[in-house]
N, C-alpha and C positions, 0 to 999 in steps of 0.2 A: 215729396216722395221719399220714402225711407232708404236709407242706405244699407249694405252688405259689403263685408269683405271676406273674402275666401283667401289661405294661405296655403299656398304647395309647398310643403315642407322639402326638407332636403332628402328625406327617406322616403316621402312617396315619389320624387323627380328618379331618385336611384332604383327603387323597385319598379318604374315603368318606363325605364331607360328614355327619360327626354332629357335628349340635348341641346335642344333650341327650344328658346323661347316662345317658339309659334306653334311646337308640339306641346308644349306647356298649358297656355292659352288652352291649346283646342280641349284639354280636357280638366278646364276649370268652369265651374258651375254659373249658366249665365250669360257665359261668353261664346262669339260667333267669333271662327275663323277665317280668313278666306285668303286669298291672294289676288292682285289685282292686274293690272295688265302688263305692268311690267316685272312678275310673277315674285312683287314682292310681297308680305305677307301683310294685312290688314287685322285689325279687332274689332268688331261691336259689342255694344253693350248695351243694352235697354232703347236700339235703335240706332243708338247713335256710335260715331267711329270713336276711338281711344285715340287721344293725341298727346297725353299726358303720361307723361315716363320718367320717374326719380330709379336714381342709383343710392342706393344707402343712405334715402330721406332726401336728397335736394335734386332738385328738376334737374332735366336736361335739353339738348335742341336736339334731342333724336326723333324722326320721324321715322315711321315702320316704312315707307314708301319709297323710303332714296336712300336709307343704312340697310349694312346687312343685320341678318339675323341674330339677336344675343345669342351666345353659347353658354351654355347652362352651369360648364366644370367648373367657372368661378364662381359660382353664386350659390351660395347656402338655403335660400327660399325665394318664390314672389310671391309678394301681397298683392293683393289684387280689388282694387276697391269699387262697386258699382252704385252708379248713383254720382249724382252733384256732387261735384269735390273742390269746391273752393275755397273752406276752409283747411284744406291740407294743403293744396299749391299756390293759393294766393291769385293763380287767375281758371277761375271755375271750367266745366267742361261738361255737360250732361250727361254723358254716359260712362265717365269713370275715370282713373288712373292705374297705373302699373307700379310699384315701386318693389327694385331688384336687390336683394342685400345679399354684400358679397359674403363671401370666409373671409373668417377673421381667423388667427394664431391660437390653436388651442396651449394651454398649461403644461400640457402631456407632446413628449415627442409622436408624431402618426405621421404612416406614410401609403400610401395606395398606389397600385397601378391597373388601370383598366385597359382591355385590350378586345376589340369585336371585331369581329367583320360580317354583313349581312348582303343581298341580295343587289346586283349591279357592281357588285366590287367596290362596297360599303367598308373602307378599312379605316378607322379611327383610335389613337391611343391617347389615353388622358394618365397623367402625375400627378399626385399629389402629396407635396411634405410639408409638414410644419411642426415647431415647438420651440419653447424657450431657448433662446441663444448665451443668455448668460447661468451663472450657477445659480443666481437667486430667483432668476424668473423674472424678471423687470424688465427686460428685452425678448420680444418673441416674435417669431416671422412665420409667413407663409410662401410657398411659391407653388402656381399652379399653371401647367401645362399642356394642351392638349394639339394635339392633329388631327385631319381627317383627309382622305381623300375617295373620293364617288364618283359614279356614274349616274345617270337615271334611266328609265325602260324606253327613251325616246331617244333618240341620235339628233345633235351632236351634244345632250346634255352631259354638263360634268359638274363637278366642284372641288377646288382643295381650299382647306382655312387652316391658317395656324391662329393659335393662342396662347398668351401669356400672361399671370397677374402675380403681380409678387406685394405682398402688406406689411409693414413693420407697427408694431404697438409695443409703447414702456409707458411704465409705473411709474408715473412724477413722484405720486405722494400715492397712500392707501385707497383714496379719493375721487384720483385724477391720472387717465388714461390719455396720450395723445398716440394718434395714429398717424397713417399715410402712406398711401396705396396707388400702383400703376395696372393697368390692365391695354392687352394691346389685340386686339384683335385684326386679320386680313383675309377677306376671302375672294377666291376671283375662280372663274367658272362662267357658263354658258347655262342658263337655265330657263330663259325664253322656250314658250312653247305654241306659240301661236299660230303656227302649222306653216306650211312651203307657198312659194310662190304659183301661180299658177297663170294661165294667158286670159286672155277676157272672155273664154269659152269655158271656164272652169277646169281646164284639163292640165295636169301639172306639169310643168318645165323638163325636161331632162337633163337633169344637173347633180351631182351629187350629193347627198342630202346631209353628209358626213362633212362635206369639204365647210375650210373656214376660211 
């Protein structure tokens, strides 16, 4: 069966404000979204689930099922590859992989700050600096930071995450680049949706549906 990869660059993720990984996905070509019952977030892909997920080319143990959500403000693009991939990860997968490439250090000093707030009391700020730390450019870093904190339309759902990645890259030689990068992400929140208790007449408890 033939292969495809699709790549969401880092200017279609900023022109269609995805911050997560799972809003990503859902609007890459091919691919099914969904959340599962413990409303973490799933992928298919020509049938089959995605279980296969590199950061900057090398595998990882992340499963979409029991990690939270990537956040997007580190990541410069995902590739997204559908189809048999066992010559890329070494152990195959039928319906595909993910690989998420961070930001690297640009040449040029640049700095950004993003700042939204949308519907449930959606307020989120992302940072971004980087450039050459030395005079000749041989050293050059990045550091990227984002917040968020949410509600959802359902009680008692919430969310707060913080995040943080900072990358440093020098010029050995003309030739030869080493790197070496931290990324820290935490998210903690209620986001179960599975509806209220109820008695064995179907009729719901009277309890408060807010309390924790």
């Amino acid at each position: 069966m033939p292969q495809s990869v699709t790549v969401v660059t880092r200017q279609a993720i900023e022109d269609q404000n995805l911050t997560t990984m799972e809003q990503t996905m859902a609007r890459t070509p091919g691919i099914v979204a969904t959340r599962e019952a413990t409303s973490a977030p799933a992928f298919y892909s020509r049938g089959f689930k995605i279980n296969n997920y590199q950061i900057d080319g090398m595998g990882t143990a992340y499963e979409s099922s029991f990690r939270p959500d990537f956040d997007m403000a580190i990541h410069d693009r995902a590739e997204v590859l559908r189809g048999a991939e066992g010559l890329f990860s070494g152990s195959g997968e039928p319906g595909g992989s993910v690989n998420l490439a961070r930001k690297r250090p640009s040449e040029r000093l640049q700095s950004s700050i993003v700042l939204s707030y949308g519907s449930w009391q959606n307020r989120r700020i992302e940072a971004d600096i980087g450039g050459p730390l030395t005079r000749d450019g041989a050293l050059r870093g990045r550091l990227v930071g984002a917040w968020q904190d949410r509600d959802f339309f359902y009680s008692p759902g919430d969310e707060k995450k913080h995040v943080l990645y900072g990358v440093l890259e020098y010029d050995l030689t003309p030739d030869t680049t080493v790197s070496a990068g931290v990324s820290y992400q935490r998210q903690k929140g209620n986001k179960w949706f599975l509806g209220l208790p109820t008695w064995d007449d179907f009729q719901l408890m009277d309890i408060d549906a807010a309390g924790r």
